[in-house]
C-alpha positions in Angstrom: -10.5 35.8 5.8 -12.4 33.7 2.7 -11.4 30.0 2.4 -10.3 29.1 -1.1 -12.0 26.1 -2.2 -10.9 23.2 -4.0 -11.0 22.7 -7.4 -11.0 18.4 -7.9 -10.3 16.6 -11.2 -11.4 13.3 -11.7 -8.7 11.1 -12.4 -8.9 8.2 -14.8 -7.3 5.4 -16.1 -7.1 4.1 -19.5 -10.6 2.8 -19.8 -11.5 6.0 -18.3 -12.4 4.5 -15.2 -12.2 6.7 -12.1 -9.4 6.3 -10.1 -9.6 9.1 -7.7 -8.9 12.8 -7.5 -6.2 15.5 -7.4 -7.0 18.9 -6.0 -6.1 22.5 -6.6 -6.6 25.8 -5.0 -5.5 29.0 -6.9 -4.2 26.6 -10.0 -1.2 24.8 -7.7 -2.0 21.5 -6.8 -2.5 21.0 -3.0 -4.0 16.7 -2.4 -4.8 13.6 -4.1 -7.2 10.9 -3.1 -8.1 7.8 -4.2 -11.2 6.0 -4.4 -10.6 2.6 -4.0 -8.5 0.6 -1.0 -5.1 -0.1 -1.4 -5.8 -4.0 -0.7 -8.8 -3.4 -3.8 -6.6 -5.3 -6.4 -8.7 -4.9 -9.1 -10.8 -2.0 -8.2 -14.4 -3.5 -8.3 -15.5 -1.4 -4.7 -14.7 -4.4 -2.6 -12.3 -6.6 -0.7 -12.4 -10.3 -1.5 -10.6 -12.8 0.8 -8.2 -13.7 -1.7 -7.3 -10.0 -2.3 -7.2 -9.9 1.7 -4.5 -12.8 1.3 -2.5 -11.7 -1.2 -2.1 -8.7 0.4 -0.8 -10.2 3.3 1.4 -11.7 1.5 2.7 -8.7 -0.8 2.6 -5.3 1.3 0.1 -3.0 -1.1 0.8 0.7 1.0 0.6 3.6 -0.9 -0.6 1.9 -4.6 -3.7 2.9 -5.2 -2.4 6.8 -4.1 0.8 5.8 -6.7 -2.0 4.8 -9.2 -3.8 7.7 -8.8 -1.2 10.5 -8.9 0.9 8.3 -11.6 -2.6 8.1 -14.1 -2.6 12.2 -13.8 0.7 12.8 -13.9 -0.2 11.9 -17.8 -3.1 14.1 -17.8 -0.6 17.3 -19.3 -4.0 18.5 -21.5 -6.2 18.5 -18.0 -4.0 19.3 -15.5 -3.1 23.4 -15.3 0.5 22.5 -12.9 2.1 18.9 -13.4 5.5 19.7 -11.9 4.5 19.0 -8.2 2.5 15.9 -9.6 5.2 14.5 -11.4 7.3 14.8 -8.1 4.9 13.8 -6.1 4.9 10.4 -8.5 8.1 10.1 -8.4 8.0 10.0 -4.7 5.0 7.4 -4.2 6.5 5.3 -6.6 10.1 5.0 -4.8 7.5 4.3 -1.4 5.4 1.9 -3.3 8.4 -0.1 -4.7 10.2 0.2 -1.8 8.0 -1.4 0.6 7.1 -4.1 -1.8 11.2 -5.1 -2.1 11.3 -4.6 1.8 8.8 -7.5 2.1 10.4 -9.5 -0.4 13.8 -9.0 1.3 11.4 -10.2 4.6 10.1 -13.3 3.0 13.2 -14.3 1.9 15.7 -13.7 4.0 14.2 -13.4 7.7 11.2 -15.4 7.3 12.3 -18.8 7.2 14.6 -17.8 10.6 12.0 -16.2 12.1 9.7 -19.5 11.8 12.3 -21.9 12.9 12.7 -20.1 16.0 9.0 -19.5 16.6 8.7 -23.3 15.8 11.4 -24.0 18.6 9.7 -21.6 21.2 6.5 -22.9 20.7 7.5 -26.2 21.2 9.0 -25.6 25.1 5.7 -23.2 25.5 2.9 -25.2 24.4 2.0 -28.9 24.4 -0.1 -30.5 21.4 0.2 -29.2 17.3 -2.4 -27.5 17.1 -1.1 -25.0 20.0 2.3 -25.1 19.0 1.2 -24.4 15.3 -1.1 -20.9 16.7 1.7 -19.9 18.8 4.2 -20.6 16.3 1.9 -18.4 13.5 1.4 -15.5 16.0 4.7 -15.0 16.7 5.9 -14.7 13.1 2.7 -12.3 12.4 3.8 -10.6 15.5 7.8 -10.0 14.0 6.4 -9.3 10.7 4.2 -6.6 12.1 7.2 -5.1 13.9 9.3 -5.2 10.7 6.5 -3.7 8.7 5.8 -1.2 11.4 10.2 -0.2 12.1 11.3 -0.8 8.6 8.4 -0.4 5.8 
C-alpha cells in the first residue's frame, strides 16, 4: 500500500510573512501547522518575558493555529478545497475566543475570591509576609490552573 504524501502551502499574512502551513493529500485538506508559539505575540521567533507575562495574564491557546487557518481561509486563488478550512476557522475561532472570555469571566469574577481566601489560609498556615505572600500566590496559580485545565 503507497503512502500519499503531503502537499504543504505556505501560509501568509498580509505582509506576506509566513505564518504556517496547511496540508493536502489527494486535493482535500488533511492539517494545519503553525510556525510560531502561541505565547509569540508578535511573531519575531522568540518568547520575551513580557510576552511570557501577558500571556499569563490573557490565555493565548489555539491563536497562532486560528491565525494560521483564518490567513488561508482567504487564500480562495491558492487553496484547491476551502470548505473544510473555512469550518475549521470557524471552529478555532469560537475556541480562541472562548477561552480568552473564559479567563476574563476568571479575572473578574472568581479571582478577587479566590485571593481573599488564599490570603486568609495563608495567614493561619504561614507566619511572616513574605511566606504568606508565596503561599497566598501559589494557591491562586494552583486554582487558576485547575480552572484553565476543567473549564478552558
Amino acid at each position: 500500500m503507497a503512502i500519499d504524501k503531503i502537499e504543504w502551502i505556505i501560509v501568509r499574512n498580509y505582509r506576506q510573512k509566513p505564518l504556517g502551513a496547511v496540508g493536502f493529500i489527494g486535493g482535500k485538506f488533511v492539517t494545519a501547522a503553525a510556525f510560531y508559539d502561541d505565547k509569540d505575540l508578535n511573531e519575531d521567533g522568540s518568547v520575551s518575558i513580557v510576552e511570557r507575562v501577558q500571556t499569563m495574564i490573557a490565555s493565548q491557546k489555539y491563536r497562532s493555529l486560528a491565525t494560521v487557518v483564518t490567513n488561508a481561509a482567504l487564500m480562495a486563488d491558492e487553496i484547491p478545497d476551502l470548505d473544510p478550512i473555512i469550518e475549521l476557522d470557524v471552529t478555532m475561532t469560537k475556541r480562541y475566543f472562548g477561552a480568552a472570555v473564559l479567563d476574563g469571566m476568571y479575572a473578574v469574577y472568581l479571582s478577587p475570591g479566590v485571593g481573599s481566601i488564599a490570603k486568609a489560609v495563608a495567614g493561619n498556615l504561614v507566619a511572616g509576609a513574605v511566606k504568606q505572600y508565596l503561599v497566598t500566590k501559589g494557591m491562586e496559580a494552583a486554582v487558576k490552573q485547575y480552572f484553565r485545565a476543567n473549564v478552558i
